[in-house]
Backbone as CSV, one residue per row, in Angstrom:
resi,resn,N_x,N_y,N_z,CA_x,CA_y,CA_z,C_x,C_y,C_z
1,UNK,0.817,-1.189,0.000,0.000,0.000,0.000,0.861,1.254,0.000
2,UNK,2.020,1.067,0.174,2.709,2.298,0.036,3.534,2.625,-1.094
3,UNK,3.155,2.185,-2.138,3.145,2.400,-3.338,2.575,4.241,-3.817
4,UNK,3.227,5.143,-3.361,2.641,6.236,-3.044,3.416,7.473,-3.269
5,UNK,3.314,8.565,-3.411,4.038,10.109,-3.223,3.538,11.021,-3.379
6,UNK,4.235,12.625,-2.908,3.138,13.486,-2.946,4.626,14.515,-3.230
7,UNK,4.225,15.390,-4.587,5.311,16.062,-4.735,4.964,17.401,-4.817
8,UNK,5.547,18.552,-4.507,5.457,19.761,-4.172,6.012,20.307,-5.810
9,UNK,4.403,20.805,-6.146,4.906,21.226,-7.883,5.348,22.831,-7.611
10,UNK,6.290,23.017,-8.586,6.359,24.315,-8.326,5.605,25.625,-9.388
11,UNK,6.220,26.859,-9.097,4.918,27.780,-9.156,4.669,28.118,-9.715
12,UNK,5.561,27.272,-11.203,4.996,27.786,-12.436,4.137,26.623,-13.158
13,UNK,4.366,25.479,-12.338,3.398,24.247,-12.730,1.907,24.764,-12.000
14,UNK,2.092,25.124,-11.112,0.609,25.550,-10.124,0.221,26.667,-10.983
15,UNK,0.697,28.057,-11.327,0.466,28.441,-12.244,-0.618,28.037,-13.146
16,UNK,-0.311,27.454,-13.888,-0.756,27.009,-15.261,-2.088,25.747,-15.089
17,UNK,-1.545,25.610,-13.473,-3.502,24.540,-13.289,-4.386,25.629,-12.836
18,UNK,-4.027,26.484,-12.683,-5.263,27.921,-12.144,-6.475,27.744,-13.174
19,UNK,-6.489,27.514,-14.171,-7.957,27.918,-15.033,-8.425,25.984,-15.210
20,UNK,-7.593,25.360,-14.833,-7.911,23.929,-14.918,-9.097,23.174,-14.143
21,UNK,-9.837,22.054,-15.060,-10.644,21.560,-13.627,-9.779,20.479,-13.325
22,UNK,-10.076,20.233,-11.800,-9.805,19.281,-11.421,-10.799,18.487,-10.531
23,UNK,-10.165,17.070,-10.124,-10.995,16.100,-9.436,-12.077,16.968,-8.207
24,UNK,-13.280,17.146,-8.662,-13.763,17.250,-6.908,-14.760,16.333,-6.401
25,UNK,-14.937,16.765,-5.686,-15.408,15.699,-3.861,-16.521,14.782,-5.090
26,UNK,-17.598,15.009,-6.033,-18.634,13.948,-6.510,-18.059,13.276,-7.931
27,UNK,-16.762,13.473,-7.932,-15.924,12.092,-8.684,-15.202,11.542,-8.285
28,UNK,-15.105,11.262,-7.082,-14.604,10.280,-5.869,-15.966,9.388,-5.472
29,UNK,-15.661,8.023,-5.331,-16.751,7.362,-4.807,-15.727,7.066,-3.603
30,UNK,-16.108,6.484,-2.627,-15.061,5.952,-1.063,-16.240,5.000,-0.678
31,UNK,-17.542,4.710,-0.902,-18.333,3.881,-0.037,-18.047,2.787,-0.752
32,UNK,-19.088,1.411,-0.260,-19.136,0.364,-0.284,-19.554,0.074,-1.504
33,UNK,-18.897,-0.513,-3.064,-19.002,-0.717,-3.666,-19.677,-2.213,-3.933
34,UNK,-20.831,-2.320,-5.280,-21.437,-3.625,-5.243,-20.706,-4.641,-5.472
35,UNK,-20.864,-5.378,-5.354,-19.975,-7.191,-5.705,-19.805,-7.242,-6.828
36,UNK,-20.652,-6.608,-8.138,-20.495,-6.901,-9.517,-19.955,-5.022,-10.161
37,UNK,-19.277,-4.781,-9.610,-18.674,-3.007,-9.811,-17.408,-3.737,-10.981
38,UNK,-17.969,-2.620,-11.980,-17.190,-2.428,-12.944,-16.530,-1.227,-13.408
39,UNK,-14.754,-2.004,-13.350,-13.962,-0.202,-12.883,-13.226,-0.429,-14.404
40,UNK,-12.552,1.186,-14.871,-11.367,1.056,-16.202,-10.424,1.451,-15.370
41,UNK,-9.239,1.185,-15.892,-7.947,2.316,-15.207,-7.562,2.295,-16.679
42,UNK,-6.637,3.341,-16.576,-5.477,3.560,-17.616,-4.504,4.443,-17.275
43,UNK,-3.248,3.454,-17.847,-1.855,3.905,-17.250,-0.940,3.883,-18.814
44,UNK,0.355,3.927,-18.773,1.512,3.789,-19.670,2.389,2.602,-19.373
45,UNK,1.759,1.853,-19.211,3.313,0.309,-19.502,4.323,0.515,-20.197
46,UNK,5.558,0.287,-19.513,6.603,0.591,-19.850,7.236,-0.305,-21.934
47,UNK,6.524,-1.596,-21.622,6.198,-2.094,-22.648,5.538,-1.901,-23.743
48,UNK,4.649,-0.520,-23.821,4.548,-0.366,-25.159,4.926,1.220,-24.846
49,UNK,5.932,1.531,-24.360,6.267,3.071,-24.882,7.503,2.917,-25.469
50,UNK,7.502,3.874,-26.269,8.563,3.963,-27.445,9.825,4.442,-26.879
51,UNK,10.820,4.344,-27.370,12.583,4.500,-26.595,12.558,6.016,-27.691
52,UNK,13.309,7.187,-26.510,13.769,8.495,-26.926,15.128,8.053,-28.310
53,UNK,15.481,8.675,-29.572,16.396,8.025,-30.682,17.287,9.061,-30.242
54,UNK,16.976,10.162,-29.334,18.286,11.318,-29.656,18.501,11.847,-28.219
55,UNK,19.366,12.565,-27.636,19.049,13.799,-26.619,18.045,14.599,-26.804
56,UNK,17.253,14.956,-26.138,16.315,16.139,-26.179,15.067,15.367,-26.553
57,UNK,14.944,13.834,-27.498,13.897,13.165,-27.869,12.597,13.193,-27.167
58,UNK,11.660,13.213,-26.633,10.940,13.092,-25.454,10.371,11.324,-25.693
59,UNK,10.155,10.840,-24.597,10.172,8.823,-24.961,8.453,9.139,-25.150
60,UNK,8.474,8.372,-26.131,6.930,8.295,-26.522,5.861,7.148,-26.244
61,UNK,4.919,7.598,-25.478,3.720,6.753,-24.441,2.937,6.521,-25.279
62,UNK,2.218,5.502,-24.681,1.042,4.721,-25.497,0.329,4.713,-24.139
63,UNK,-1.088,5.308,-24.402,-2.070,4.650,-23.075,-2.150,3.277,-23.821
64,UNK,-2.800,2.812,-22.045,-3.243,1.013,-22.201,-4.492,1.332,-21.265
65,UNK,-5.779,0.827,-22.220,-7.154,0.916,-21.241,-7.586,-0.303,-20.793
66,UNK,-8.066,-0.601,-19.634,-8.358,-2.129,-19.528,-9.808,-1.561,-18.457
67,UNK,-10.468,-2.150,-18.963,-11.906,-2.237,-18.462,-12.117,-3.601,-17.959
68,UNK,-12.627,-3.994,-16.646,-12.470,-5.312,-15.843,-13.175,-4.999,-14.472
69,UNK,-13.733,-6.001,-13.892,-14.454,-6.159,-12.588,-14.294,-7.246,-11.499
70,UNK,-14.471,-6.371,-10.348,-14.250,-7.292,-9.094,-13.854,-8.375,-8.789
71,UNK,-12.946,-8.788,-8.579,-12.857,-10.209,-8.278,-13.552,-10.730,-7.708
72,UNK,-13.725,-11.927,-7.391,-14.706,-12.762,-6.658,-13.838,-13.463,-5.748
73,UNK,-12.219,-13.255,-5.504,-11.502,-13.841,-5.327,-11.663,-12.911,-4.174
74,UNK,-11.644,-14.054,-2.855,-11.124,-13.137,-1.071,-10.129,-12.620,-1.208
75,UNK,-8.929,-13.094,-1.752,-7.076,-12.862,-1.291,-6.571,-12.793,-0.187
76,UNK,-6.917,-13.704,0.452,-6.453,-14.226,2.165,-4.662,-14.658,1.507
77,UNK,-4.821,-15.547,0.894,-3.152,-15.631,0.651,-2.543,-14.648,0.064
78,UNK,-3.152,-13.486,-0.495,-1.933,-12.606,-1.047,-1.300,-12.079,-0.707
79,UNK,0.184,-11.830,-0.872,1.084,-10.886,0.242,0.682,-9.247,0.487
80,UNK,0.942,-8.978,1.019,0.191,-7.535,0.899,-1.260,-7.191,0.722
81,UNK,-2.240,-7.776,0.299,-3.377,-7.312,0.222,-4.426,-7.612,1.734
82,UNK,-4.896,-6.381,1.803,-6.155,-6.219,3.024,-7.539,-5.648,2.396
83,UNK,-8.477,-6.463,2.217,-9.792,-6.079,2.176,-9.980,-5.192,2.718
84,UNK,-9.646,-3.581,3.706,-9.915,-2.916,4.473,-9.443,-1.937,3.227
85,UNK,-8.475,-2.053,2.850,-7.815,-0.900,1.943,-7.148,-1.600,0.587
86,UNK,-7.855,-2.666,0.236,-7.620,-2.642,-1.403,-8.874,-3.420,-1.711
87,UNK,-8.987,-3.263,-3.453,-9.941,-4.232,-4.508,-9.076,-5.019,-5.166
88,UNK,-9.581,-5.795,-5.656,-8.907,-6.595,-6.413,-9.699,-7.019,-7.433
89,UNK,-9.324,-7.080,-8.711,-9.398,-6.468,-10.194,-9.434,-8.224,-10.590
90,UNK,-10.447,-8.526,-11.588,-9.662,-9.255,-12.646,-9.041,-9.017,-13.723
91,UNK,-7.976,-9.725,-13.903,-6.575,-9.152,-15.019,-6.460,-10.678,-16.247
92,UNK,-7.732,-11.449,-16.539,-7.657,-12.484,-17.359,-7.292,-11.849,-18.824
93,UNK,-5.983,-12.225,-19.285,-5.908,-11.958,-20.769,-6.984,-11.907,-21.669
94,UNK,-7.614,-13.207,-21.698,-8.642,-13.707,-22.615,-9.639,-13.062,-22.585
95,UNK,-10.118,-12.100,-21.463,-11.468,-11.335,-21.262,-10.995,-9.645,-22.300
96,UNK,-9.822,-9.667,-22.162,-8.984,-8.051,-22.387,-9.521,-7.919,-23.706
97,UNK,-10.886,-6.466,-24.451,-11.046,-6.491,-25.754,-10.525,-5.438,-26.418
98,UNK,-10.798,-5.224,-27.304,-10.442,-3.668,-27.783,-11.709,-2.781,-27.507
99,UNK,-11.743,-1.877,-28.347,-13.051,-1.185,-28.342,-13.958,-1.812,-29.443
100,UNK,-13.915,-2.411,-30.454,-14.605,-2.908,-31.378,-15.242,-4.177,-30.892
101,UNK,-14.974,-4.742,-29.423,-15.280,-5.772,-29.530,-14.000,-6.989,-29.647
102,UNK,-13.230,-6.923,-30.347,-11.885,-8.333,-30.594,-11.454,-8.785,-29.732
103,UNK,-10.620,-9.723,-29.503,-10.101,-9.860,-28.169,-8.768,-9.474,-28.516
104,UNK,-8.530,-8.494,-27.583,-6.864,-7.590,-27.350,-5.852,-8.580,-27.298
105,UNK,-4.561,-8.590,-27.951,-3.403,-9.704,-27.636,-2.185,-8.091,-27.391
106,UNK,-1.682,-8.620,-25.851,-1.025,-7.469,-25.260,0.276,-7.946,-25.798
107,UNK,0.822,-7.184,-26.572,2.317,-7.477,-27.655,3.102,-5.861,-26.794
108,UNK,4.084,-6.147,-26.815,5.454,-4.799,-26.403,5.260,-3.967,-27.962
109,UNK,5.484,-3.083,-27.643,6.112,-1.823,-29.088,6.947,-2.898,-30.399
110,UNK,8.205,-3.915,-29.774,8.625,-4.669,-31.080,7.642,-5.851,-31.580
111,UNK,6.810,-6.303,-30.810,5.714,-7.040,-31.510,5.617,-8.430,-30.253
112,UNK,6.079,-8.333,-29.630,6.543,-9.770,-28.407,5.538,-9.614,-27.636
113,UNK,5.284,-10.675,-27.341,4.257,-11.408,-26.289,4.379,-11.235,-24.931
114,UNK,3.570,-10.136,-24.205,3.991,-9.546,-23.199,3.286,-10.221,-22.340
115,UNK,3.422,-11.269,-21.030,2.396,-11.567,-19.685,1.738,-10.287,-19.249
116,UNK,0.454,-11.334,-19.185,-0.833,-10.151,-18.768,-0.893,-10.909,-17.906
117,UNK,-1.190,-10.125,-16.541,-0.948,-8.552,-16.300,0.277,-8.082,-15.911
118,UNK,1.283,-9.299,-15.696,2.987,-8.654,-15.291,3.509,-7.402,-16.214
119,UNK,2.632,-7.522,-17.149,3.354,-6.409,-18.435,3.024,-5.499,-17.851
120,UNK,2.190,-5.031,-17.154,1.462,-3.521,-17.020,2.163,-2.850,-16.055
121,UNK,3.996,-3.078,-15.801,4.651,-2.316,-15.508,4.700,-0.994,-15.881
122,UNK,4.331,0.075,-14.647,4.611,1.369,-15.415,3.027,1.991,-15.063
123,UNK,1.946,1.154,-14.673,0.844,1.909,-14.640,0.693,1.968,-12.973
124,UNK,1.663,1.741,-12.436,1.212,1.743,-10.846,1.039,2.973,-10.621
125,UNK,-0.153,3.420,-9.791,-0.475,4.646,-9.200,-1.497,5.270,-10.348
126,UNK,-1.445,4.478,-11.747,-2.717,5.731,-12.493,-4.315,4.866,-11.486
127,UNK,-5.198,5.712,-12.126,-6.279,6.043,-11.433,-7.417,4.956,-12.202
128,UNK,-8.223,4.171,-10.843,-9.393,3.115,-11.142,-10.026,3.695,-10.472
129,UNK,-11.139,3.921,-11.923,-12.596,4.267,-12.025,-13.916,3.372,-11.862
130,UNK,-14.464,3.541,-10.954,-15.516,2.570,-11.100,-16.743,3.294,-12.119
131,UNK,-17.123,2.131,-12.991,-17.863,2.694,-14.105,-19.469,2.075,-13.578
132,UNK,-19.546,1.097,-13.031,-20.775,1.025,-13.441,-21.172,-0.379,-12.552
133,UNK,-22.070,-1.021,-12.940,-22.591,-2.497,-11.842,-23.118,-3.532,-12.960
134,UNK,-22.151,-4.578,-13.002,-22.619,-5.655,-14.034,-24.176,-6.533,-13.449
135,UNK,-24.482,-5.878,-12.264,-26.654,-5.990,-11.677,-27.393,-5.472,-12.949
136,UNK,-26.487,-4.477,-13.295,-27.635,-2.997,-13.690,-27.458,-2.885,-15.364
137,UNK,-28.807,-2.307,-16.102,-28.572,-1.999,-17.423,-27.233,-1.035,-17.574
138,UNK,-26.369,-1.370,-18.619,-25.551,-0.166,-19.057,-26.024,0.921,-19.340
139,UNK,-27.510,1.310,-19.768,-28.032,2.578,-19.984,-28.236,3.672,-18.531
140,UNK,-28.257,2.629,-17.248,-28.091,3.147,-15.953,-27.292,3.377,-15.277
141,UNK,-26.147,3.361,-15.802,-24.724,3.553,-14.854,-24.507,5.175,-14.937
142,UNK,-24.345,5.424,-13.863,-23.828,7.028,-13.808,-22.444,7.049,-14.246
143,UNK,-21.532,8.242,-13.916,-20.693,8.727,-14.470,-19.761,8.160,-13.756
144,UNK,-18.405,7.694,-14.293,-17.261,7.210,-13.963,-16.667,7.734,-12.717
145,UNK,-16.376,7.559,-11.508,-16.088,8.629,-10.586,-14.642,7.472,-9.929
146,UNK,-13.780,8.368,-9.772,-12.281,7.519,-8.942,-12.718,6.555,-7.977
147,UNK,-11.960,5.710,-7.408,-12.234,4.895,-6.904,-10.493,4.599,-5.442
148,UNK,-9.770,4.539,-6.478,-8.606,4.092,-6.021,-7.709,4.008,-6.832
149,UNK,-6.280,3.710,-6.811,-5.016,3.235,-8.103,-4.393,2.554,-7.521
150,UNK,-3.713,1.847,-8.706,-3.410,0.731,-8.876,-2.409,0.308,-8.208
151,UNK,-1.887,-0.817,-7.346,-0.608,-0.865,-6.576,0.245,-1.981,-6.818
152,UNK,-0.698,-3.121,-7.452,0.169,-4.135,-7.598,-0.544,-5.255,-8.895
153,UNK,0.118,-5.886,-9.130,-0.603,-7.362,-10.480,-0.214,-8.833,-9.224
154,UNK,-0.871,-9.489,-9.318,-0.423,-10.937,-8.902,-0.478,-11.735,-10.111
155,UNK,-0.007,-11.538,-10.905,0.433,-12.416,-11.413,0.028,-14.055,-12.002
156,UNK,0.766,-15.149,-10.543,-0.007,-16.413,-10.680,-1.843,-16.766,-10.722
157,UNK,-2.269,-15.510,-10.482,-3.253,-15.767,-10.194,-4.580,-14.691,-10.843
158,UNK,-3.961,-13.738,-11.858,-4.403,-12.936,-12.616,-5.260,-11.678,-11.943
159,UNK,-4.488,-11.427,-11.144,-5.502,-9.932,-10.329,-4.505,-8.724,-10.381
160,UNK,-5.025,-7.619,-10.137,-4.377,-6.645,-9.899,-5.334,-6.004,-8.896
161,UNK,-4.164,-5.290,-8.062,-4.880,-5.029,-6.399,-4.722,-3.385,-6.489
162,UNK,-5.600,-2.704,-6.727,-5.971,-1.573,-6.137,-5.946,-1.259,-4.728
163,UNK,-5.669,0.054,-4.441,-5.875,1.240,-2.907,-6.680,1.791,-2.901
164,UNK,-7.659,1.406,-2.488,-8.784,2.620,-2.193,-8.791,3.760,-1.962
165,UNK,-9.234,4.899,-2.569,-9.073,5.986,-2.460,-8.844,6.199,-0.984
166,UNK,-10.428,6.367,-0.020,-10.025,6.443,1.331,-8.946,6.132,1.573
167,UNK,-8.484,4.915,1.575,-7.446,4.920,2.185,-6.175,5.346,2.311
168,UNK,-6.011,5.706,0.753,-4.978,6.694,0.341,-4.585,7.922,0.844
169,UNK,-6.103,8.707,1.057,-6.264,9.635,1.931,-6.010,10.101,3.013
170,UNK,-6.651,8.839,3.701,-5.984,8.536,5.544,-4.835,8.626,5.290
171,UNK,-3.916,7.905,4.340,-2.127,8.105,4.568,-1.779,8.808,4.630
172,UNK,-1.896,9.871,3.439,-1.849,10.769,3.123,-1.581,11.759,4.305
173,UNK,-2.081,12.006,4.901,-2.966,12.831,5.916,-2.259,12.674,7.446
174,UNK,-1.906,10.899,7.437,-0.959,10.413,8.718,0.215,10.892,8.760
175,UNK,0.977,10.704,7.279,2.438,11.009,6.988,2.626,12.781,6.749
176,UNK,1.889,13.208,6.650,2.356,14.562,6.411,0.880,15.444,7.029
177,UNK,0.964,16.004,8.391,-0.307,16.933,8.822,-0.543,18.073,8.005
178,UNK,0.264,19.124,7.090,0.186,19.395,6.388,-0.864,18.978,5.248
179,UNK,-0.963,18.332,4.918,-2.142,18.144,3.693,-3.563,17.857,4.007
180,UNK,-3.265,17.720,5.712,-4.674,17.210,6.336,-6.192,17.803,6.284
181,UNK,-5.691,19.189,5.795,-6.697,20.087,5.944,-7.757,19.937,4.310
182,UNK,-6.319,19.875,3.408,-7.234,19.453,2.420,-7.124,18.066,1.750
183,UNK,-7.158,17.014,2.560,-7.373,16.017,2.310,-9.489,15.946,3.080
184,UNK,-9.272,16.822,4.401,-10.755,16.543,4.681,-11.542,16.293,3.459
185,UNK,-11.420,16.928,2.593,-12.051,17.026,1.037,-12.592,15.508,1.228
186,UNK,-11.804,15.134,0.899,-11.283,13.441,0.124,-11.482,12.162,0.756
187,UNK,-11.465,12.376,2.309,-11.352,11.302,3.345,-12.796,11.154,3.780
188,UNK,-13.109,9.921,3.578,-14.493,9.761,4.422,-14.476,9.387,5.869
189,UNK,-15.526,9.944,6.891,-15.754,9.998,8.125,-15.093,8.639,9.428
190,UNK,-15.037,7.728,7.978,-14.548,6.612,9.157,-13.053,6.185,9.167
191,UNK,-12.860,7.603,8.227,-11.049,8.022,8.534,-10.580,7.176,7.469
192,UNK,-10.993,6.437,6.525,-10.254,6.351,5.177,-10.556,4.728,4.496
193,UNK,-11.052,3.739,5.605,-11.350,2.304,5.118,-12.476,1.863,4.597
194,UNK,-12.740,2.521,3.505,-13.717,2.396,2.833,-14.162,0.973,2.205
């Protein structure tokens, strides 16, 4: 869970988010999500971004979207994972589509056969959205709102384990009193174990 950081941008980066929107308090979900919650994340795997050819090159990213839901899996044996402060994702290759419908085959930038989900080095920390409830018509799902990011893949066993937002929050908030004030934003009432 400590898969984590908080960096002090400076004032010409703060600057330039002045006219920006950003995340607020009703695109955060923190409560008790249904058993059949269906989240996307998307990050940059180090595996399909392109290598800089020169000095000055900038290395060129490829998003990777993966749309996937809840495990059904407890994870009592997994190292690191606590039901108090993570989800856990299914990460089955064979389910992974494109947008048309196909089924996705996760290849590196030279064309090689990358393990799903070990490949998805590089997306730790982007942001899972819960989209919606595989109960409910797709015409009824509200709007995508954060949830948590991403901290780890298992691998043998095809999951990837999310941090719950709350809980992120609570850390947040423990390790540095400083941000506490505006983390209240963010943290729900029962201090972050959502």
């Amino acid at each position: 869970m400590l898969d984590l950081a908080v960096y002090r941008l400076p004032p010409t980066a703060v600057g330039r988010l002045q006219r920006k929107r950003l995340l607020r308090r009703p695109d955060v979900e923190v409560g008790e999500l249904p058993p059949r919650a269906v989240f996307t994340l998307c990050g940059f795997p180090g595996a399909l971004a392109g290598p800089s050819r020169q000095p000055g090159e900038p290395l060129h990213l490829r998003p990777f979207e993966y749309t996937t839901y809840a495990s059904d899996s407890k994870g009592k044996s997994l190292l690191g994972f606590d039901p108090r402060y993570h989800l856990l994702l299914d990460a089955t290759a064979n389910q992974a589509t494109l947008s048309d419908g196909s089924e996705a085959v996760f290849r590196s930038r030279a064309g090689a056969s990358v393990a799903f989900p070990r490949g998805l080095k590089g997306i730790s920390g982007c942001a899972v959205w819960v989209i919606g409830d595989l109960a409910l018509a797709v015409e009824t799902w509200g709007p995508a709102q954060l949830n948590g990011v991403q901290t780890c893949v298992y691998q043998d066993c095809q999951l990837i384990r999310a941090t719950r937002w709350g809980a992120l929050t609570a850390l947040l908030g423990e390790a540095d009193s400083r941000l506490r004030r505006a983390l209240d934003l963010w943290t729900p009432s029962d201090g972050g174990a959502a």
